[in-house]
Z-matrix of the N, CA and C atoms (Angstrom, degrees):
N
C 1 1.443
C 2 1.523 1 108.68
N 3 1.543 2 135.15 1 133.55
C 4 0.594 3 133.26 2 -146.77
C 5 1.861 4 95.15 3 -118.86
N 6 1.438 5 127.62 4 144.49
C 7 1.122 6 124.61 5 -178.74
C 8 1.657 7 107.55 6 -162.07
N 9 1.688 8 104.68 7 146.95
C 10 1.322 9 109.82 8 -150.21
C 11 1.500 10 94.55 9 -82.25
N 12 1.541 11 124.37 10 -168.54
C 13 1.370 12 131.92 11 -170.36
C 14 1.495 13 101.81 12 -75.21
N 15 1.693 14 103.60 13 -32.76
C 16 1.772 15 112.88 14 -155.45
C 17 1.519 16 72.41 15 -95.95
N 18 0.979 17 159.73 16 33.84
C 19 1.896 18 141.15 17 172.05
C 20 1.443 19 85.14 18 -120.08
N 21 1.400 20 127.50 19 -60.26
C 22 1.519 21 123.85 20 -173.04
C 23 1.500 22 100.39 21 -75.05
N 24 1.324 23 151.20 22 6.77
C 25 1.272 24 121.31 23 170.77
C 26 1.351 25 95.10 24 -111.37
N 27 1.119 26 133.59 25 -3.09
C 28 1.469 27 137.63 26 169.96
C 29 1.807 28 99.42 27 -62.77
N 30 1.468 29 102.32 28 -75.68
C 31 1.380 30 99.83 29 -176.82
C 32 1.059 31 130.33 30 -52.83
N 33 1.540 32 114.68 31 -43.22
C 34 1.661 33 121.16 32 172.73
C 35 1.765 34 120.98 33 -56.16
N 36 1.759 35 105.99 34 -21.54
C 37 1.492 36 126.25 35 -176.42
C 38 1.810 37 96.57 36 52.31
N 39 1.437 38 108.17 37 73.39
C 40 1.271 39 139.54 38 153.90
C 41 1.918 40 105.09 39 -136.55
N 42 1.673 41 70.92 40 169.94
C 43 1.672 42 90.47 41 166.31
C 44 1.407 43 105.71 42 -84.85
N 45 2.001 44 92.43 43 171.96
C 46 1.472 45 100.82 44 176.83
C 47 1.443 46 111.82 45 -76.44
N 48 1.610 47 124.58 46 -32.80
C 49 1.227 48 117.52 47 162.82
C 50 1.312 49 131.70 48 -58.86
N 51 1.076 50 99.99 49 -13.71
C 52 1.707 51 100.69 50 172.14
C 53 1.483 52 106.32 51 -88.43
N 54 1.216 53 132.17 52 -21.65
C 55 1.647 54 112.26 53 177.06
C 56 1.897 55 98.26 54 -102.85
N 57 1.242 56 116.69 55 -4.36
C 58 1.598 57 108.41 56 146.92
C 59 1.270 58 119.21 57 -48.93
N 60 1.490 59 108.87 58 -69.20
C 61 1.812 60 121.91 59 -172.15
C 62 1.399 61 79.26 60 -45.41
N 63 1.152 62 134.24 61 -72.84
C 64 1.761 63 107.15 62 -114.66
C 65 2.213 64 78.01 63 -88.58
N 66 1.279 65 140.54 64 -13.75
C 67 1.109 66 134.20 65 -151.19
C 68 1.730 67 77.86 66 -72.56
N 69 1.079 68 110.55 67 -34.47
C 70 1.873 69 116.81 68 -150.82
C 71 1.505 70 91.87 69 -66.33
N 72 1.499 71 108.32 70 -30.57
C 73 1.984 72 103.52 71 -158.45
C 74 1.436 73 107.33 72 -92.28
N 75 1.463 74 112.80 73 -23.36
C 76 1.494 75 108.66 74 166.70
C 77 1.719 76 121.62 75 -34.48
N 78 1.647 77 127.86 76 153.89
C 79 1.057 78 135.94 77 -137.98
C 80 1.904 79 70.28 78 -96.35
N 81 1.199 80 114.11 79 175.65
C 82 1.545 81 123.14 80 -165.19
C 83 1.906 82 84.45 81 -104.55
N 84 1.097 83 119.77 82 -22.72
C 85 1.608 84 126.91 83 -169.97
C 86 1.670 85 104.34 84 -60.16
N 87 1.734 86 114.55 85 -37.02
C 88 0.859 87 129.22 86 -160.85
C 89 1.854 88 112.00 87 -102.86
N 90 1.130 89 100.20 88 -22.31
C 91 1.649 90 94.49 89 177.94
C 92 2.124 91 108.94 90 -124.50
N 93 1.285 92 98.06 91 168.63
C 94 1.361 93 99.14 92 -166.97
C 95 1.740 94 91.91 93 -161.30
N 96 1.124 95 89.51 94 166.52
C 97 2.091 96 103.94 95 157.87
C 98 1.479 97 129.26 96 -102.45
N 99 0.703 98 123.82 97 115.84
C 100 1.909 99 124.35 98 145.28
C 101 1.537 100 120.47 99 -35.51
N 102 1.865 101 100.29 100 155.68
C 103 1.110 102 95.61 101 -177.27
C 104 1.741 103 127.15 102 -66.31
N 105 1.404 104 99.27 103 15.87
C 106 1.618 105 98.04 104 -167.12
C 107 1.542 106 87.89 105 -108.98
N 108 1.231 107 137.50 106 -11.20
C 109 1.320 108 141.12 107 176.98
C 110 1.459 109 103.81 108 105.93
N 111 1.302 110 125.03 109 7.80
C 112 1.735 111 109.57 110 -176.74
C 113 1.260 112 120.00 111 -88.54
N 114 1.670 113 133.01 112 150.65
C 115 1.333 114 118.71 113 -170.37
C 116 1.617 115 105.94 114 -80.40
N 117 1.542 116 84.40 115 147.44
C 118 1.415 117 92.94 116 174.80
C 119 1.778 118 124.82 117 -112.34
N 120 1.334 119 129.57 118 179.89
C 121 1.358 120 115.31 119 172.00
C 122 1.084 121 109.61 120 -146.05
N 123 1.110 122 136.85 121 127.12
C 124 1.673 123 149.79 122 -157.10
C 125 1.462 124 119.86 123 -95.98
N 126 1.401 125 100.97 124 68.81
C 127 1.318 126 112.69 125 177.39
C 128 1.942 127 121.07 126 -22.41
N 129 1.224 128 96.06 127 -48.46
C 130 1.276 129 105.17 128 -170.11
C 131 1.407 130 116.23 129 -60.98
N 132 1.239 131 124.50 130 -47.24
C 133 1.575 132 156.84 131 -179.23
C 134 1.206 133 101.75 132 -58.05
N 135 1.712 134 132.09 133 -56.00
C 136 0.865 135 127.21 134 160.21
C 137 1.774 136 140.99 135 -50.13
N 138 1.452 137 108.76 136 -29.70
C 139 1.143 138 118.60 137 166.85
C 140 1.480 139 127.74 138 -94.22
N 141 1.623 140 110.52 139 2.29
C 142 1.125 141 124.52 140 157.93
C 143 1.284 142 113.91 141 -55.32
N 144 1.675 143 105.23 142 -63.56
C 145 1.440 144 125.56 143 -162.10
C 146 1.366 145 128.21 144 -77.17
N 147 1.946 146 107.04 145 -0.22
C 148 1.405 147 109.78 146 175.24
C 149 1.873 148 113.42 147 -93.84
């Protein structure tokens, strides 16, 4: 399911800069783009690696 920066900082009750920062610190293994250019985050990859 796909959800914008302002949809997850709504729910999380952060700012949008705050799920910027931390989008930026994620491992590069774990995020990527779409063909429309938006970042993405690889759910799967992530739950590999915990």
């Amino acid at each position: 399911m796909s959800k914008t920066i302002k949809q997850l900082a709504d729910e999380l009750g952060v700012s949008k800069q705050t799920i910027r920062y931390h989008l930026k610190s994620l491992p590069v293994k774990f995020t990527g783009k779409d063909n429309k250019n938006r970042i993405t985050v690889n759910a799967r990859s992530w739950h590999k690696a915990s």
